[in-house]
PyMOL Python script that loads the backbone (N, CA, C, O; Angstrom):
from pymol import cmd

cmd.read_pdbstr("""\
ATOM      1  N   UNK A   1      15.270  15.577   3.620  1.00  0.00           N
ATOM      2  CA  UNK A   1      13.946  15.695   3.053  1.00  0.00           C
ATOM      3  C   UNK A   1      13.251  14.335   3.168  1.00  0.00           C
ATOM      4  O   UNK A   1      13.661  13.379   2.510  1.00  0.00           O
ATOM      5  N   UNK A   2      11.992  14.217   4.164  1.00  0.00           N
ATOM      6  CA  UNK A   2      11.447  13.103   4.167  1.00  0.00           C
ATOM      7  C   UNK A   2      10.314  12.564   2.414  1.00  0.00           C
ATOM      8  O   UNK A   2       9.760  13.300   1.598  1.00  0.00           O
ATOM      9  N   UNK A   3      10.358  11.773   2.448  1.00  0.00           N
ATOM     10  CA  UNK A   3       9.734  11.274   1.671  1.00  0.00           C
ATOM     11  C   UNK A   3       8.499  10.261   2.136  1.00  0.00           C
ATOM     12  O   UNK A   3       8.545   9.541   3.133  1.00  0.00           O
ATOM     13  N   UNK A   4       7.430  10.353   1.243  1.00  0.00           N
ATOM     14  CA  UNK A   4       6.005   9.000   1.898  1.00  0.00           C
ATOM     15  C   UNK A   4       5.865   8.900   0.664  1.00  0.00           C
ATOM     16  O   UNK A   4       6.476   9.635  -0.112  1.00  0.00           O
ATOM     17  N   UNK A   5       5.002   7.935   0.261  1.00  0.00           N
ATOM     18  CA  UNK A   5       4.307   7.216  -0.440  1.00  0.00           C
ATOM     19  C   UNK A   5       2.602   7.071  -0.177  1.00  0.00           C
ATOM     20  O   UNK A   5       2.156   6.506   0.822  1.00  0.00           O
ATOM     21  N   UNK A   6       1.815   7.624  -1.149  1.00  0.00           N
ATOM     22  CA  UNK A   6       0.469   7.432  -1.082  1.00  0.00           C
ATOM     23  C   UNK A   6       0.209   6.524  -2.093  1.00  0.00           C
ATOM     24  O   UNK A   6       0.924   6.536  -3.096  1.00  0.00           O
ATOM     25  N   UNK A   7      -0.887   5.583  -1.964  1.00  0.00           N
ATOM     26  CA  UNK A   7      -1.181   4.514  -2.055  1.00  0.00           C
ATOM     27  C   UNK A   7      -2.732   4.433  -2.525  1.00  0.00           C
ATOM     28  O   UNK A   7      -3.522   4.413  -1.581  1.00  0.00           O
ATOM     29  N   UNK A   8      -3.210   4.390  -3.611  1.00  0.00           N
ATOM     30  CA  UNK A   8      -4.694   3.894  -3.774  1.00  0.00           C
ATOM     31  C   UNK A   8      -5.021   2.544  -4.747  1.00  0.00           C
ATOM     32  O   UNK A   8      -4.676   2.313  -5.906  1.00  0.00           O
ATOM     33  N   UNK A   9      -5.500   2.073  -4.183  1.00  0.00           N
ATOM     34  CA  UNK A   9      -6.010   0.288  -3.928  1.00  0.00           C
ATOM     35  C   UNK A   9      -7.780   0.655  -4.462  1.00  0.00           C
ATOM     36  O   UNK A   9      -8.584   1.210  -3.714  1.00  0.00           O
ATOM     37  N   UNK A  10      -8.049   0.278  -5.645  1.00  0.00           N
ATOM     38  CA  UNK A  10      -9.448  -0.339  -5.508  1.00  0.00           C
ATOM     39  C   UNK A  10      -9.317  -1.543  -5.266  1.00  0.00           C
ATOM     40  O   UNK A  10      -8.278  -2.190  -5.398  1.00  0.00           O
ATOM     41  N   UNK A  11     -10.603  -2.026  -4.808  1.00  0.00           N
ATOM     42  CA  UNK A  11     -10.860  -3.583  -3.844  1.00  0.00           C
ATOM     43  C   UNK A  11     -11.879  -3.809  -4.674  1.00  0.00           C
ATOM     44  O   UNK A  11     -12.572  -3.158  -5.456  1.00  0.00           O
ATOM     45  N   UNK A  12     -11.756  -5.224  -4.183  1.00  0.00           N
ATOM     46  CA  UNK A  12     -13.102  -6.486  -4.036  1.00  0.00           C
ATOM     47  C   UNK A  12     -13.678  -6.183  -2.683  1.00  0.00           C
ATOM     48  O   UNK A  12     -14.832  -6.593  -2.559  1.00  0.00           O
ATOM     49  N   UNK A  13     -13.191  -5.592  -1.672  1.00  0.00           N
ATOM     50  CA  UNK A  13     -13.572  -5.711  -0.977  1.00  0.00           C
ATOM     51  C   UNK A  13     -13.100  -5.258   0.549  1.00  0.00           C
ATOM     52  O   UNK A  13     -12.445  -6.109   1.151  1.00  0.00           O
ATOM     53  N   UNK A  14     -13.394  -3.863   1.317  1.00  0.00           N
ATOM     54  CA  UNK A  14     -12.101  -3.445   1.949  1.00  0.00           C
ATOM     55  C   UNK A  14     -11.777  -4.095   3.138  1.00  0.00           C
ATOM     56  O   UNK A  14     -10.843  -3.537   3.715  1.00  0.00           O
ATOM     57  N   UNK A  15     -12.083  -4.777   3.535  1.00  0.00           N
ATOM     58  CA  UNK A  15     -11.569  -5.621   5.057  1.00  0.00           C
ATOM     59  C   UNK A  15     -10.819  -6.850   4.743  1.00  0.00           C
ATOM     60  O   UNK A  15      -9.803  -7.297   5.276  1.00  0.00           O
ATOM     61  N   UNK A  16     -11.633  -7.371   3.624  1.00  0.00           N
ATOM     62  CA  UNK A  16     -10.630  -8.478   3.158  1.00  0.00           C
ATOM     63  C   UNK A  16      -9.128  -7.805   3.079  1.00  0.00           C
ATOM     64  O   UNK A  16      -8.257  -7.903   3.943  1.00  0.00           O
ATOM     65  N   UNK A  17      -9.058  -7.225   2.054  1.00  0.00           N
ATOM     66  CA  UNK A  17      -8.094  -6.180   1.641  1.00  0.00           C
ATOM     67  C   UNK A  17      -7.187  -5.931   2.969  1.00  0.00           C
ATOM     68  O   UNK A  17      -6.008  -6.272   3.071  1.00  0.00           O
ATOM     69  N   UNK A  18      -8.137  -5.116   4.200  1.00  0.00           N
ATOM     70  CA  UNK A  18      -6.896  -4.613   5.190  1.00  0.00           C
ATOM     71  C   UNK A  18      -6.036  -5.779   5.722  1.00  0.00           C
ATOM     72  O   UNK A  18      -4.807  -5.801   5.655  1.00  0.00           O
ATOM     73  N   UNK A  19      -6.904  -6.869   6.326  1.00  0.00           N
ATOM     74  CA  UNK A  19      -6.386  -7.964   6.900  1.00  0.00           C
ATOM     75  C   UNK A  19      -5.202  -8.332   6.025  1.00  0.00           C
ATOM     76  O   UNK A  19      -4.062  -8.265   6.484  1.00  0.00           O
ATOM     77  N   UNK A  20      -5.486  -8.800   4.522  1.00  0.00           N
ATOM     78  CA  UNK A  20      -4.055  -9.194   3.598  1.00  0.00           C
ATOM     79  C   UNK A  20      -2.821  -8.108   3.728  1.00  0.00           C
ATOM     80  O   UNK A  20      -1.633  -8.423   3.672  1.00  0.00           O
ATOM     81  N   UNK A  21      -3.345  -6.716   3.920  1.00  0.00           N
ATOM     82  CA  UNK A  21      -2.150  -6.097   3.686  1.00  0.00           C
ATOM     83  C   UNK A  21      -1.487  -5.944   4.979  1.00  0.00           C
ATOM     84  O   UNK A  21      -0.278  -5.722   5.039  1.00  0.00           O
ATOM     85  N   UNK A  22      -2.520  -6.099   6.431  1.00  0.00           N
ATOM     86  CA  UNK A  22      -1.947  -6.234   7.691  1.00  0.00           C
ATOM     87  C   UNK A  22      -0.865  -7.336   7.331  1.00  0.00           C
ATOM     88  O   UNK A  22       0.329  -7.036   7.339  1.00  0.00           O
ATOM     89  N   UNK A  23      -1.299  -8.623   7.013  1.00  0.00           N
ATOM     90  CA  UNK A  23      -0.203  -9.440   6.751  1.00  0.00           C
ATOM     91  C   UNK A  23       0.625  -9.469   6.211  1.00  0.00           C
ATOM     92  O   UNK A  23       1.281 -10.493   6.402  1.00  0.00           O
ATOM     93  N   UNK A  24       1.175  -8.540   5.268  1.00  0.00           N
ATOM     94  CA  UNK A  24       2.485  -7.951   4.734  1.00  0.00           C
ATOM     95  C   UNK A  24       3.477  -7.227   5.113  1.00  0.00           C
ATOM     96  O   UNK A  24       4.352  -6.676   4.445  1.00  0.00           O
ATOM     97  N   UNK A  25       3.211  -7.271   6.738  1.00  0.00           N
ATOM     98  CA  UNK A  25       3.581  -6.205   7.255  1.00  0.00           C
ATOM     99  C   UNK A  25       5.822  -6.264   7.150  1.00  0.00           C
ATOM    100  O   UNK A  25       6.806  -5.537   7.017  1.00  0.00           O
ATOM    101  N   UNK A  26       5.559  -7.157   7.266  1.00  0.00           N
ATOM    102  CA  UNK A  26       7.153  -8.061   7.390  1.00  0.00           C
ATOM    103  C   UNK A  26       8.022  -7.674   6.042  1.00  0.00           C
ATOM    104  O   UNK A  26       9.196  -7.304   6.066  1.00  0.00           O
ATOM    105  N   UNK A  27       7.126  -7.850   4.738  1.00  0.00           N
ATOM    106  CA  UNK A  27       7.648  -7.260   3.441  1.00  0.00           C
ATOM    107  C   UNK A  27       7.719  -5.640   3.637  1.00  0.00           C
ATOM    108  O   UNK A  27       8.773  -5.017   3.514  1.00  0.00           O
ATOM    109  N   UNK A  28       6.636  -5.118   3.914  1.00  0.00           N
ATOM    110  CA  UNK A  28       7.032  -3.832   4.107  1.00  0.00           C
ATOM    111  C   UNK A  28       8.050  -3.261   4.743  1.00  0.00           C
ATOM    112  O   UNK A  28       8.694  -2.477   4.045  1.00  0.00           O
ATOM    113  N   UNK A  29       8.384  -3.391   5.777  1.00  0.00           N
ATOM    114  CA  UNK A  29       9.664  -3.310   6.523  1.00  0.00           C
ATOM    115  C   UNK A  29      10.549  -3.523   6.157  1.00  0.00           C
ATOM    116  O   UNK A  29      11.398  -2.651   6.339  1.00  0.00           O
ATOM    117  N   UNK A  30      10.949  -4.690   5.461  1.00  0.00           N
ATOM    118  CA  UNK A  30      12.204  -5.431   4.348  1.00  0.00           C
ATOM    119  C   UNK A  30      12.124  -3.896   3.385  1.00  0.00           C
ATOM    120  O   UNK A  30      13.003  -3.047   3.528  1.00  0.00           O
ATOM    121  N   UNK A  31      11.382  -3.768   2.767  1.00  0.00           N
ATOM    122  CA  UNK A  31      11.141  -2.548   2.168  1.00  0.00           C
ATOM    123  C   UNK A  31      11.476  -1.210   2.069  1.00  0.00           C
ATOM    124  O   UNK A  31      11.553  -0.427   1.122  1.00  0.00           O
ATOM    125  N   UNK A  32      11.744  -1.083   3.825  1.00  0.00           N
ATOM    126  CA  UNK A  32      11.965  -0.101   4.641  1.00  0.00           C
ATOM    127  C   UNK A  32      10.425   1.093   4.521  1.00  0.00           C
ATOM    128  O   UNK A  32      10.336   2.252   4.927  1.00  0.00           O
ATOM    129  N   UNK A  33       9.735   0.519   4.048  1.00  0.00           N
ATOM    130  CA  UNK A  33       8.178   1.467   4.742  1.00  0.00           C
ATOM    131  C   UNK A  33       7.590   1.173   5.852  1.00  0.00           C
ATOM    132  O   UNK A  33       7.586   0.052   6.361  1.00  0.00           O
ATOM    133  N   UNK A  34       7.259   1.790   6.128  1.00  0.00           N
ATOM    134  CA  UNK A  34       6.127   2.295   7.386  1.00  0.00           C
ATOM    135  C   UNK A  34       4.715   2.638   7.049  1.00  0.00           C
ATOM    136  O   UNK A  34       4.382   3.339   6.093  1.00  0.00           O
ATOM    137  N   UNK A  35       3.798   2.002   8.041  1.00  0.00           N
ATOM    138  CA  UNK A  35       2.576   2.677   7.825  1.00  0.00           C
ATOM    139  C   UNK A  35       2.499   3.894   8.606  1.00  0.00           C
ATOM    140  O   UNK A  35       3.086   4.079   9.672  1.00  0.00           O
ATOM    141  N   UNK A  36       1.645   4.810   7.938  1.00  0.00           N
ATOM    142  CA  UNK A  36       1.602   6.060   8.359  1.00  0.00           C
ATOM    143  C   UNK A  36      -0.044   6.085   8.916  1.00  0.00           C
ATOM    144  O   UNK A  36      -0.369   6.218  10.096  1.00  0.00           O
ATOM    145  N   UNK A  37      -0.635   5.983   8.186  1.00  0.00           N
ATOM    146  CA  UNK A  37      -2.230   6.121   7.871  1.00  0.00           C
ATOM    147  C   UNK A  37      -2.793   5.155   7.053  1.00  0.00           C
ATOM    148  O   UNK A  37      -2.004   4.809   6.173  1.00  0.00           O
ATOM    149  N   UNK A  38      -4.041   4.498   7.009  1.00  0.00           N
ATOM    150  CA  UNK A  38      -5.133   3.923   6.419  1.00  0.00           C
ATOM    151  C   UNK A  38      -6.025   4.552   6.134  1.00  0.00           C
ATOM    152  O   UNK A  38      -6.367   5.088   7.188  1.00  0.00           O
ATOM    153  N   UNK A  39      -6.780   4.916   5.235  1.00  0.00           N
ATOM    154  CA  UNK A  39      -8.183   5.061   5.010  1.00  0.00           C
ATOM    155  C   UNK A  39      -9.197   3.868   4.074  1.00  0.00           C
ATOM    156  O   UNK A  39      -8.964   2.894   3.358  1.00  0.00           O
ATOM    157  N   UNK A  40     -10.156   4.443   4.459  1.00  0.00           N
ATOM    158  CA  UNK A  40     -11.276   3.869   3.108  1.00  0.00           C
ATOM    159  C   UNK A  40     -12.017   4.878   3.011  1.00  0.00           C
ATOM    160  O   UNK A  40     -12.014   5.873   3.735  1.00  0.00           O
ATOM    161  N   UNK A  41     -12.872   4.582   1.841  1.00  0.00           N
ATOM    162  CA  UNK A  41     -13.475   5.787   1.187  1.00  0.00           C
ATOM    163  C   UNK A  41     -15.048   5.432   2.113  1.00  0.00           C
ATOM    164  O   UNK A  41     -15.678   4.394   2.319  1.00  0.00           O
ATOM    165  N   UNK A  42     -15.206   6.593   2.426  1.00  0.00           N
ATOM    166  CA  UNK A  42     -16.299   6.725   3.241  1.00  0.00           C
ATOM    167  C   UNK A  42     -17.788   6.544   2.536  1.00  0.00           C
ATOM    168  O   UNK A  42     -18.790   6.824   3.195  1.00  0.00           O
ATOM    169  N   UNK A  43     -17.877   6.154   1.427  1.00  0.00           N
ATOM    170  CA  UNK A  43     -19.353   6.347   0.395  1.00  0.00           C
ATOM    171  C   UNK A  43     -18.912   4.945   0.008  1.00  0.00           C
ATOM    172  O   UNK A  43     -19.766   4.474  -0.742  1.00  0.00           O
ATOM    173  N   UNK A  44     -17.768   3.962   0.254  1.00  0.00           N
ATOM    174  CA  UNK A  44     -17.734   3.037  -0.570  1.00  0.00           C
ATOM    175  C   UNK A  44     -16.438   1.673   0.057  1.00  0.00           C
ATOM    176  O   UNK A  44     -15.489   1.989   0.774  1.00  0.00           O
ATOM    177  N   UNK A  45     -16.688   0.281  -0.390  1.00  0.00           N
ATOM    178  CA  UNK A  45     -16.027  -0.354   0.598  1.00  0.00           C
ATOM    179  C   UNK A  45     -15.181  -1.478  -0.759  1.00  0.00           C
ATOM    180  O   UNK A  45     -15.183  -2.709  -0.752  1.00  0.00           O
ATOM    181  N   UNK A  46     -14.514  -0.543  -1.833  1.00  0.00           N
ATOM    182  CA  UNK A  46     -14.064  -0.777  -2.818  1.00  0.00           C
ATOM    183  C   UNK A  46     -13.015   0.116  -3.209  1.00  0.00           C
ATOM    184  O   UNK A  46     -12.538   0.128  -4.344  1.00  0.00           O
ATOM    185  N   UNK A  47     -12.603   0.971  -2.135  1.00  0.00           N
ATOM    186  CA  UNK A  47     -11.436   1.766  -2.235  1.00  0.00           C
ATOM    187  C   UNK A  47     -10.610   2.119  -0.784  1.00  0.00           C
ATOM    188  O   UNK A  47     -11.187   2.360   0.277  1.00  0.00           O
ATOM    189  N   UNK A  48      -9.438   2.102  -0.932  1.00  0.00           N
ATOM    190  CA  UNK A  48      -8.608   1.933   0.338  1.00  0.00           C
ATOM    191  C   UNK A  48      -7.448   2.853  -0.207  1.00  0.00           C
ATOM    192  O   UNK A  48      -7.321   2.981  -1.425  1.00  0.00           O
ATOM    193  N   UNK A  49      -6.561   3.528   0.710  1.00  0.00           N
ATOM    194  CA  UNK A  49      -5.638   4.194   0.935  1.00  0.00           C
ATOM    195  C   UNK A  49      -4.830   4.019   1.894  1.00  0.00           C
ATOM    196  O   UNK A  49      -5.338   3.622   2.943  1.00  0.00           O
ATOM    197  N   UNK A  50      -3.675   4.196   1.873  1.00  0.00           N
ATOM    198  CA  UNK A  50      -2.348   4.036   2.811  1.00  0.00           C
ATOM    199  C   UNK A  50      -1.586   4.936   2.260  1.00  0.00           C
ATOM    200  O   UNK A  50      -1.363   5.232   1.086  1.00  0.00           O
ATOM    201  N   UNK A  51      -1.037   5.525   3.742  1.00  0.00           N
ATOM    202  CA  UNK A  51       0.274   6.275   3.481  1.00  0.00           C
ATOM    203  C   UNK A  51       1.691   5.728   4.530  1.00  0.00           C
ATOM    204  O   UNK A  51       1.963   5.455   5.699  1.00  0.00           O
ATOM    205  N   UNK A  52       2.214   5.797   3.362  1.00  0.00           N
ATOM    206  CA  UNK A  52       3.616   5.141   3.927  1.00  0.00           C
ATOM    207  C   UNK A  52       5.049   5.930   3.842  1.00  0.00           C
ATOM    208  O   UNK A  52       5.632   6.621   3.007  1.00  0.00           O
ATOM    209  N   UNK A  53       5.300   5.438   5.198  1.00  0.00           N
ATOM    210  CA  UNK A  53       6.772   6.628   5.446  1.00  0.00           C
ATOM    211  C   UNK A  53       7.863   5.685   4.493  1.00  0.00           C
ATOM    212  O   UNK A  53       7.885   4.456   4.557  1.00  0.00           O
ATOM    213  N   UNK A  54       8.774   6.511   3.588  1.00  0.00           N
ATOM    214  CA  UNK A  54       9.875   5.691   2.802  1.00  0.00           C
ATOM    215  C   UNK A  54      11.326   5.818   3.325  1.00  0.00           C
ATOM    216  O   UNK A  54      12.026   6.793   3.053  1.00  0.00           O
ATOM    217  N   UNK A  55      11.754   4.757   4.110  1.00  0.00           N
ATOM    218  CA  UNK A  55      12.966   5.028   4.226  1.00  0.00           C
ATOM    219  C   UNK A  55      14.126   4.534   3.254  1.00  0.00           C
ATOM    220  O   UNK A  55      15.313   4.554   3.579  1.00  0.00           O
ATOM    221  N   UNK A  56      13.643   4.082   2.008  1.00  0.00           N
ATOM    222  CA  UNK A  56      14.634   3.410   1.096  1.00  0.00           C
ATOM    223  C   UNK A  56      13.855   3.705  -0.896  1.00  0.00           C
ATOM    224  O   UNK A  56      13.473   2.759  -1.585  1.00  0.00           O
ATOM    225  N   UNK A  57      13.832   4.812  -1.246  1.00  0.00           N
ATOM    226  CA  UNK A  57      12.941   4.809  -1.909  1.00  0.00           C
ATOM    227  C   UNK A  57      13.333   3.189  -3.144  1.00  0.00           C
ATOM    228  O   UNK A  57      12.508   2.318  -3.416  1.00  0.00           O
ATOM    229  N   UNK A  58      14.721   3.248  -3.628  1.00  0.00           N
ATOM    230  CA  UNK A  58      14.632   2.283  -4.031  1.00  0.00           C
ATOM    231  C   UNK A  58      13.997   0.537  -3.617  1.00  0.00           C
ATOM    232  O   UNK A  58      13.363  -0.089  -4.467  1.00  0.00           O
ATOM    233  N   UNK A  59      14.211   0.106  -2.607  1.00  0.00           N
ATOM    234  CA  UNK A  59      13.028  -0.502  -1.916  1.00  0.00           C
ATOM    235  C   UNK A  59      12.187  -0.285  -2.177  1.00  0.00           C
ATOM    236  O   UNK A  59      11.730  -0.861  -3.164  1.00  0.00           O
ATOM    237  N   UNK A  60      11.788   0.210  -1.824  1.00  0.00           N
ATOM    238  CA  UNK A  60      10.256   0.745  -1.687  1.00  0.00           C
ATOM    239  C   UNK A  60       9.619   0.823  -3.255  1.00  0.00           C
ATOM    240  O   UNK A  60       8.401   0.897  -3.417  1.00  0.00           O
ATOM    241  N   UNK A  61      10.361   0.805  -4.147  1.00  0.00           N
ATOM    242  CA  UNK A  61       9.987   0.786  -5.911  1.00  0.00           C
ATOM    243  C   UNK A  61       9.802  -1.151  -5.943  1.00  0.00           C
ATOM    244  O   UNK A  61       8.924  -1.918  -6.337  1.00  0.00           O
ATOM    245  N   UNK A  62      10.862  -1.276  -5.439  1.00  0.00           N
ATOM    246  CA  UNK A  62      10.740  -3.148  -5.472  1.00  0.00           C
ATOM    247  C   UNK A  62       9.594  -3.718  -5.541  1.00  0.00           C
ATOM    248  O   UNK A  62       8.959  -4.410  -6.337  1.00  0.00           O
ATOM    249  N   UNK A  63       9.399  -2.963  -3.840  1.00  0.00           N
ATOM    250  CA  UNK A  63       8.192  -3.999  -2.900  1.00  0.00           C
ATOM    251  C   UNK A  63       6.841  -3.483  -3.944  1.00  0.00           C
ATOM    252  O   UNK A  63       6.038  -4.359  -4.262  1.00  0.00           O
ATOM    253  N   UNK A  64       6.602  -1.927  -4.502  1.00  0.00           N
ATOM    254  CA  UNK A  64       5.264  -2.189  -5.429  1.00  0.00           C
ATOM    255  C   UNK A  64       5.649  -2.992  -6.552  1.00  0.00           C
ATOM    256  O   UNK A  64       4.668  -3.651  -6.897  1.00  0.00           O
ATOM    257  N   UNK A  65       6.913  -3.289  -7.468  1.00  0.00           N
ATOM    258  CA  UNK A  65       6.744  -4.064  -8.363  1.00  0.00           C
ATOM    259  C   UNK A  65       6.529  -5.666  -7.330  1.00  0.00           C
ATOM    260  O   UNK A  65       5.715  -6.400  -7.891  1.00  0.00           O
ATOM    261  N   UNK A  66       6.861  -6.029  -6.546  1.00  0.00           N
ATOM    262  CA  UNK A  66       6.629  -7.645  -6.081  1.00  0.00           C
ATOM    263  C   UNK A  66       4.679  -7.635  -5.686  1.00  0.00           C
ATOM    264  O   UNK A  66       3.809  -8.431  -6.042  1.00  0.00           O
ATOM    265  N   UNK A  67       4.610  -6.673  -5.033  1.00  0.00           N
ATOM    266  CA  UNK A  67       2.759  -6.537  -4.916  1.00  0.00           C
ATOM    267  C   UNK A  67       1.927  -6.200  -6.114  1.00  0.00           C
ATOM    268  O   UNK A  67       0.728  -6.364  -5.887  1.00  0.00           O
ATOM    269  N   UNK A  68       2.231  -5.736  -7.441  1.00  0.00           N
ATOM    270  CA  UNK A  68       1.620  -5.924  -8.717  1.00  0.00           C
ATOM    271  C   UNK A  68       1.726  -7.182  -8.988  1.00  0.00           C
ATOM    272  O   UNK A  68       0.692  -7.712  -9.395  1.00  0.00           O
ATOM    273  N   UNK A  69       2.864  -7.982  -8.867  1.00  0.00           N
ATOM    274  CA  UNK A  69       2.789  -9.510  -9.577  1.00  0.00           C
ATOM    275  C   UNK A  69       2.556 -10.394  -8.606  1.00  0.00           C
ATOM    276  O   UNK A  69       2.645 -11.580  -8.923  1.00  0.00           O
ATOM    277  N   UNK A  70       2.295 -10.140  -7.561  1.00  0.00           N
ATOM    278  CA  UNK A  70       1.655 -10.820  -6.871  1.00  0.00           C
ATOM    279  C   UNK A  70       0.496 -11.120  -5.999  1.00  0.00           C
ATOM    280  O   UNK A  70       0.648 -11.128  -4.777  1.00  0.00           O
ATOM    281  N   UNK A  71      -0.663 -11.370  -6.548  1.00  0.00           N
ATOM    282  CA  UNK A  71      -1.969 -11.030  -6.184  1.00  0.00           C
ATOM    283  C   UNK A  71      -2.052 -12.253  -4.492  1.00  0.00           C
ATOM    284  O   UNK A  71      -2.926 -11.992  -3.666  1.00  0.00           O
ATOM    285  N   UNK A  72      -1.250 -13.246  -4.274  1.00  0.00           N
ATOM    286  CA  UNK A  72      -1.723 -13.558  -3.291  1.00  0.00           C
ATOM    287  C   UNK A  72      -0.938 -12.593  -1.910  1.00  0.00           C
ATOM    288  O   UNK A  72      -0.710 -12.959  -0.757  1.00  0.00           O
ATOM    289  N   UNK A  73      -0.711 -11.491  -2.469  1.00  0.00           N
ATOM    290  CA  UNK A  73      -0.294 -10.603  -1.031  1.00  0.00           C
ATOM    291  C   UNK A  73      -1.424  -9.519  -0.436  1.00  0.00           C
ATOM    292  O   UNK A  73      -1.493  -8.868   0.606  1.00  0.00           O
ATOM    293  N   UNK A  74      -2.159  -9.632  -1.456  1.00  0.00           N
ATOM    294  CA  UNK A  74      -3.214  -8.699  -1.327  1.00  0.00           C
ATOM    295  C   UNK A  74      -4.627  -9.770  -0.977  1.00  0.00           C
ATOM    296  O   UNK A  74      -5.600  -9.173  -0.516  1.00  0.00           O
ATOM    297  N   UNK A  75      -4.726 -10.807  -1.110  1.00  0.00           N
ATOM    298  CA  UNK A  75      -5.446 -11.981  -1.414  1.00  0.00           C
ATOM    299  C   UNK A  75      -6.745 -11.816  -2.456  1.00  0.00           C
ATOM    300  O   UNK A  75      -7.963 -11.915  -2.312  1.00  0.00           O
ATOM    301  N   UNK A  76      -5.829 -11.502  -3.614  1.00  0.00           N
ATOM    302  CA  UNK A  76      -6.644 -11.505  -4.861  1.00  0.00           C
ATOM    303  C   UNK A  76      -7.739 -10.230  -4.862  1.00  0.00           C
ATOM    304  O   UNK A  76      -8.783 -10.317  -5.509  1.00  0.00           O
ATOM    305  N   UNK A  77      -7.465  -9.265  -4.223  1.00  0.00           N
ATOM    306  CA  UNK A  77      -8.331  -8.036  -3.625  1.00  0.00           C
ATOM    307  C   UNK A  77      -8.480  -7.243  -4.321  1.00  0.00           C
ATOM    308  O   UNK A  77      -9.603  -6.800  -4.559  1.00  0.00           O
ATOM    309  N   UNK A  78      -7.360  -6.785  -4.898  1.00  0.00           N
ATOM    310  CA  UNK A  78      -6.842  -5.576  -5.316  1.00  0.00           C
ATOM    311  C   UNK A  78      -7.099  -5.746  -6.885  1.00  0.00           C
ATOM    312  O   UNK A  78      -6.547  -6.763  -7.306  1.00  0.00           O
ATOM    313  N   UNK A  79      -7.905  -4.903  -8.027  1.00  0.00           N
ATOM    314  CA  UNK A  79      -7.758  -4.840  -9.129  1.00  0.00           C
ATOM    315  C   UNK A  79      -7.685  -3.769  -9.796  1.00  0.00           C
ATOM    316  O   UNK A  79      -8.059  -3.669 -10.965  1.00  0.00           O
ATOM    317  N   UNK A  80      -7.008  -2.519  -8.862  1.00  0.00           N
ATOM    318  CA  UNK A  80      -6.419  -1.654  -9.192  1.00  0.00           C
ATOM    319  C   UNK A  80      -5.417  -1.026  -8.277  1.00  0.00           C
ATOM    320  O   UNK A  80      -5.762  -0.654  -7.155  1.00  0.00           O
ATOM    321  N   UNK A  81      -4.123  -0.885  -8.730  1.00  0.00           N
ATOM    322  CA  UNK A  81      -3.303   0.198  -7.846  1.00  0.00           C
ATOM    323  C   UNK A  81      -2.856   1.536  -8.536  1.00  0.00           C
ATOM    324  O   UNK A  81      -3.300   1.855  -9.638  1.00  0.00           O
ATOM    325  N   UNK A  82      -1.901   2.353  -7.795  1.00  0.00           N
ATOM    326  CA  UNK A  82      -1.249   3.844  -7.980  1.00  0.00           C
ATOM    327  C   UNK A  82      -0.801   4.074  -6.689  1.00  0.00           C
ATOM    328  O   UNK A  82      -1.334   4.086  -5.579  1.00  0.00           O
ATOM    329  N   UNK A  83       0.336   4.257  -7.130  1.00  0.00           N
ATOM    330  CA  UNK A  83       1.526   4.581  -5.895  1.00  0.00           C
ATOM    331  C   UNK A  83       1.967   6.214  -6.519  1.00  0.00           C
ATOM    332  O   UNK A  83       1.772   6.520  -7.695  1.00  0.00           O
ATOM    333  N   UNK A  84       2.454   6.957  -5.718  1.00  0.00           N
ATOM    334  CA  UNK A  84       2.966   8.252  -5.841  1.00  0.00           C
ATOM    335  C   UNK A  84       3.786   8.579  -4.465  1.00  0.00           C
ATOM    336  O   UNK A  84       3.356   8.720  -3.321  1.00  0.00           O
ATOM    337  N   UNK A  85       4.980   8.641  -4.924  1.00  0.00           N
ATOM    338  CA  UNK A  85       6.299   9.276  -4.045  1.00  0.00           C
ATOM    339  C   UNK A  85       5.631  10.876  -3.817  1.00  0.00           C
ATOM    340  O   UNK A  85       5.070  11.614  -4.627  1.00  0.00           O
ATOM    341  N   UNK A  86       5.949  11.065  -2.349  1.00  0.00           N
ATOM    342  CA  UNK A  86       5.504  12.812  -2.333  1.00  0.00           C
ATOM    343  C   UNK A  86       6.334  13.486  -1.370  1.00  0.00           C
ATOM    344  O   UNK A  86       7.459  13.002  -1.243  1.00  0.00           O
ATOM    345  N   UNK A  87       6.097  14.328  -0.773  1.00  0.00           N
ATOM    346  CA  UNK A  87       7.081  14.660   0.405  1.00  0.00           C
ATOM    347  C   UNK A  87       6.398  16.570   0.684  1.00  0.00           C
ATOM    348  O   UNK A  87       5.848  17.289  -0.149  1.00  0.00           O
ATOM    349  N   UNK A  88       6.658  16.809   1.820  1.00  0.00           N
ATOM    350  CA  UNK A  88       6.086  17.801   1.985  1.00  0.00           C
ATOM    351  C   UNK A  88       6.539  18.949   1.063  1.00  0.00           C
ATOM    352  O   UNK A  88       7.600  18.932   0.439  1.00  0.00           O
ATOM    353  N   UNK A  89       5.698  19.879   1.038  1.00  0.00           N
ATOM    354  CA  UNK A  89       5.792  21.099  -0.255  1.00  0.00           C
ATOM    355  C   UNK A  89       5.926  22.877   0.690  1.00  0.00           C
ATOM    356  O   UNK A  89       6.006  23.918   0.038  1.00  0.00           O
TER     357      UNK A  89
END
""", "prot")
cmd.dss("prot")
cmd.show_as("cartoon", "prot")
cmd.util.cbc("prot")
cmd.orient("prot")
């Protein structure tokens, strides 16, 4: 049973935002996630989405507690998250 992770990020700002989280890419992996998909909200450039493939769910619980306490991974972007484990139904 595969498992992903959806991801919603309000921003300061969404490009700032993608670029920081492009640069995380290395933690994520340590992580064992994958990007799946990106979005942003189409009416607005203060909300972002990612979906991520989980190959370690415990990991993958880590890496959002190390990206809540750490705002320079996001580069101070992010002042809201919500993560949700899902998997097809």
């Amino acid at each position: 049973m595969d498992i992903q992770m959806i991801c919603h990020f309000e921003v300061t700002d969404f490009d700032t935002w993608q670029t920081a989280f492009n640069g995380d890419d290395e933690a994520r992996r340590d992580a064992g996630l994958g990007v799946l998909q990106i979005w942003r909200d189409a009416d607005s450039s203060t909300h972002a989405f990612a979906l991520l493939a989980v190959n370690d769910r415990a990991r993958a619980e880590a890496w959002i507690t190390r990206s809540n306490a750490l705002s320079s991974d996001d580069a101070s972007t992010v002042t809201h998250a919500s993560h949700f484990f899902i998997q097809t139904a």
